[in-house]
N, C-alpha and C positions, 0 to 999 in steps of 0.2 A: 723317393722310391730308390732302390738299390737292386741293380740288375748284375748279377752275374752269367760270364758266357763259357760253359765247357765243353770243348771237340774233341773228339777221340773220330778216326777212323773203327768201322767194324763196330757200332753202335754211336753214331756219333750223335749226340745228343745237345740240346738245348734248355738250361736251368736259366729262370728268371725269376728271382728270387722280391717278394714287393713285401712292403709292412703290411699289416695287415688293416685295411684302412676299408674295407670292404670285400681208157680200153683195148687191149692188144689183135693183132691180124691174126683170122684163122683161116689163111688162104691154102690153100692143097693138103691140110691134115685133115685126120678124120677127128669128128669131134664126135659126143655124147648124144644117142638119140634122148629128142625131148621126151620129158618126163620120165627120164630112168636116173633111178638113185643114185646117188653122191655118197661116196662112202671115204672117208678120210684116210686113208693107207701110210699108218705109221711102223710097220713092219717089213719095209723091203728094203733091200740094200741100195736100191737106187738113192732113198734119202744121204746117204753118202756121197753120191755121185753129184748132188743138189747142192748140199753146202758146198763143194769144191768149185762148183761154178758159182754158188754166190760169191764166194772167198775172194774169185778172179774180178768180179763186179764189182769191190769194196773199194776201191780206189773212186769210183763213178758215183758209188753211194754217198760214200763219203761227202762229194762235191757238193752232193745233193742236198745234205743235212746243214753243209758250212755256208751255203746260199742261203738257205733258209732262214737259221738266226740271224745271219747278217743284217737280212732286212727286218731282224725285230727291235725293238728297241728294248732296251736293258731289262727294265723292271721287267720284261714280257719271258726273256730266255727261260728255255727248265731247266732245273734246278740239278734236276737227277743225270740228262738226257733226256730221250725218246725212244717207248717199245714201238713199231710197229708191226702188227698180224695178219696175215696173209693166207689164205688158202687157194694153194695153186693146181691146176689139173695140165697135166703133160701127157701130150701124145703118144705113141709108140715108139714114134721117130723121135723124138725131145724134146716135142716145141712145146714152150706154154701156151696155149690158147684159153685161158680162163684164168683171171688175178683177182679174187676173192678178198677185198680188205675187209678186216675184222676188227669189230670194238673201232672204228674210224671216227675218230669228231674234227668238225667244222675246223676247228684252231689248225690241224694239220694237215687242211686241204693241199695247200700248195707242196708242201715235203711230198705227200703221197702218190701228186700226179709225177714231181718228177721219177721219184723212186718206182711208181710203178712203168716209167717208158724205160728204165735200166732192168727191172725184172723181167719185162716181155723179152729180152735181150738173152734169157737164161736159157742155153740147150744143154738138156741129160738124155745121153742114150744108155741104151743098156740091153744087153742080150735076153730078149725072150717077156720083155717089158710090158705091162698091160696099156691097151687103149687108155683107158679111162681110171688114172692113178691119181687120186687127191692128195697132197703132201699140205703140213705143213710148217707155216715159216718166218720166223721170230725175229726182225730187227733188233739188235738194241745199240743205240747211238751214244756213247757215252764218253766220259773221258778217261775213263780206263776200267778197266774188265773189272766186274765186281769178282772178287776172290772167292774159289769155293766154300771155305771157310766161314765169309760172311752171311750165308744162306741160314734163317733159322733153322735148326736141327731139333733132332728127339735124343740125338746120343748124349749122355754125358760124360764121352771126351771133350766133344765139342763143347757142352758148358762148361766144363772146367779148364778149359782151353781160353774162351773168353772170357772168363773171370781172373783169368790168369796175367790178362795183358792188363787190368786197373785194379790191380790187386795191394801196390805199392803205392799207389795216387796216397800223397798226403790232404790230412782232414783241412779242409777250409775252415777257417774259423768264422770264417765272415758269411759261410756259406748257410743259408737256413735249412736248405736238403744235400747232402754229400752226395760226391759222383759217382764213388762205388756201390754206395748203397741204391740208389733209385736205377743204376745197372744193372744192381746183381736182379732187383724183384723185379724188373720190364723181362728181364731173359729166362727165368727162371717160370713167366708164366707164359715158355713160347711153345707149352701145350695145347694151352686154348688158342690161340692165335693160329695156329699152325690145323687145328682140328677145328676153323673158319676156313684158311686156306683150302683143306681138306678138300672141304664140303663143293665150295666153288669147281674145282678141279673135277669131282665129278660131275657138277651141272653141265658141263659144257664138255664143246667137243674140240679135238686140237685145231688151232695151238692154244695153252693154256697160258694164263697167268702169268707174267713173269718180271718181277724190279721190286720195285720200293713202294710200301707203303706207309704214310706219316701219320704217328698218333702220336695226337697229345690230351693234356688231364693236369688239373691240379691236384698235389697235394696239399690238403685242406691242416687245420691247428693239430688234430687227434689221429694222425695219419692216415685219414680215409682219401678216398678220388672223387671228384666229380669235375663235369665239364670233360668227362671223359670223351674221346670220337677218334674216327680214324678217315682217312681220306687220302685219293691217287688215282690212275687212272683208271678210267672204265672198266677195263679188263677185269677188274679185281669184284666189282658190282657191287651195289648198294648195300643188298643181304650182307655180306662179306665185313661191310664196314659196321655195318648194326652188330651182325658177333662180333667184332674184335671191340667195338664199345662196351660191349656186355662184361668182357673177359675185364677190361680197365676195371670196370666199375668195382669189380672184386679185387683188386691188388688192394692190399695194405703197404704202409711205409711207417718207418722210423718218424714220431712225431717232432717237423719240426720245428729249429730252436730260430725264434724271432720274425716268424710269417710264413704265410704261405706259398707252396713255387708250382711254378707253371712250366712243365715239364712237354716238350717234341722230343721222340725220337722215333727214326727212321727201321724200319724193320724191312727185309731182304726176303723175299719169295722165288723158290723155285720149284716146277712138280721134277719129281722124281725121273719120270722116263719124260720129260721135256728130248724131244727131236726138230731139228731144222732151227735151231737159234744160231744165229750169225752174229757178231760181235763186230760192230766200228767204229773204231776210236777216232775221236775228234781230239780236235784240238781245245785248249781252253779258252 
């Protein structure tokens, strides 16, 4: 078997090419009378006032994230980082009395309690502020800010911008599928992908979806796909990964020369009016 490995940032992908052989204190604020609606307030300008104190937080958060891996062992760390999602409710005066984790699984219990005793830490005041303001509020833990650039887009500056950076890649001779070409047709159908993304983004209420999601698929002798799927975190939802298998299953590829290849690559999610994402970087 002959395995080749090719990386690119901003699509960075994996060819492997084989023969073909087969809870915070709510002491002296006023809080929420029971059973009145929850309504998520991504319109006010306090959400400014929110990231700047999460901002001040980030050094704490940080701690939080680099304890966490610490005690995982290797094969366990992620790969990507870590989103975590939050729906917060802040007083009049600016206290948070209410830390809403969202899309929460088991694996990240311990990050979350710490990080949520640093969030209850967050005070936003603001002139004329309502009682009962829902924000929300987007972790992501990574080791360095994904670039806006890397987000799938619909523009075609934007593809012809990323086809622009492996556009000079020389042909592998040894390679059975070439890296610009299984490139250019993963990006080129980040229509469909993007109109799953869509879909999700409307199902739900903020904060929305936001990082990396991993598909991969082979390409089979006559350039067809199968073994197509996609998979990441929660947030993204199962629907979510069923469209974006469906969209694989229609990519064609250049038939290729000497086997079939078993193609991951990482694809970038952002909604559009995403508010309350806070960014911090770890260390490697």
């Amino acid at each position: 078997m002959f395995r080749l490995l090719c990386c690119f940032f901003v699509g960075v992908f994996w060819v492997s090419c084989a023969t073909v052989a087969s809870e915070p204190s709510t002491e002296d604020d006023t809080s929420p009378d029971a059973g009145e609606a929850q309504v998520v307030n991504t319109t006010t300008g306090r959400e400014v006032l929110l990231n700047a104190s999460l901002k001040y937080h980030t050094p704490a958060l940080r701690q939080c994230y680099e304890a966490w891996v610490a005690a995982l062992n290797e094969e366990d760390r992620p790969r990507y980082g870590v989103v975590l999602y939050y729906r917060v409710n802040i007083t009049r005066v600016g206290r948070v009395i209410a830390l809403e984790p969202v899309y929460h699984t088991e694996r990240y219990r311990d990050l979350h309690r710490c990080v949520s005793d640093r969030l209850s830490e967050v005070w936003v005041t603001a002139a004329g502020a309502q009682v009962d303001q829902f924000l929300p509020v987007t972790l992501h833990f990574s080791k360095r800010k994904i670039g806006d650039d890397t987000y799938l887009s619909r523009s075609d500056s934007w593809l012809e911008d990323q086809l622009s950076r492996i556009k000079d890649k020389e042909k592998d001779a040894e390679a059975f599928c070439q890296v610009y070409h299984v490139y250019e047709v993963v990006i080129r159908s980040r229509d469909g992908f993007l109109d799953c993304y869509d879909k999700r983004v409307g199902d739900v209420l903020p904060p929305f979806p936001y990082g990396y999601v991993d598909v991969t698929f082979r390409v089979r002798l006559d350039g067809s796909t199968s073994h197509g799927r996609a998979f990441g975190e929660e947030a993204f939802g199962e629907e979510m990964f069923q469209c974006m298998g469906e969209v694989l299953s229609e990519m064609r590829f250049d038939e290729p020369e000497g086997g079939i290849c078993v193609i991951n690559f990482p694809l970038a999610f952002q909604a559009v009016e995403t508010t309350g994402v806070v960014h911090v970087e770890v260390d490697d």
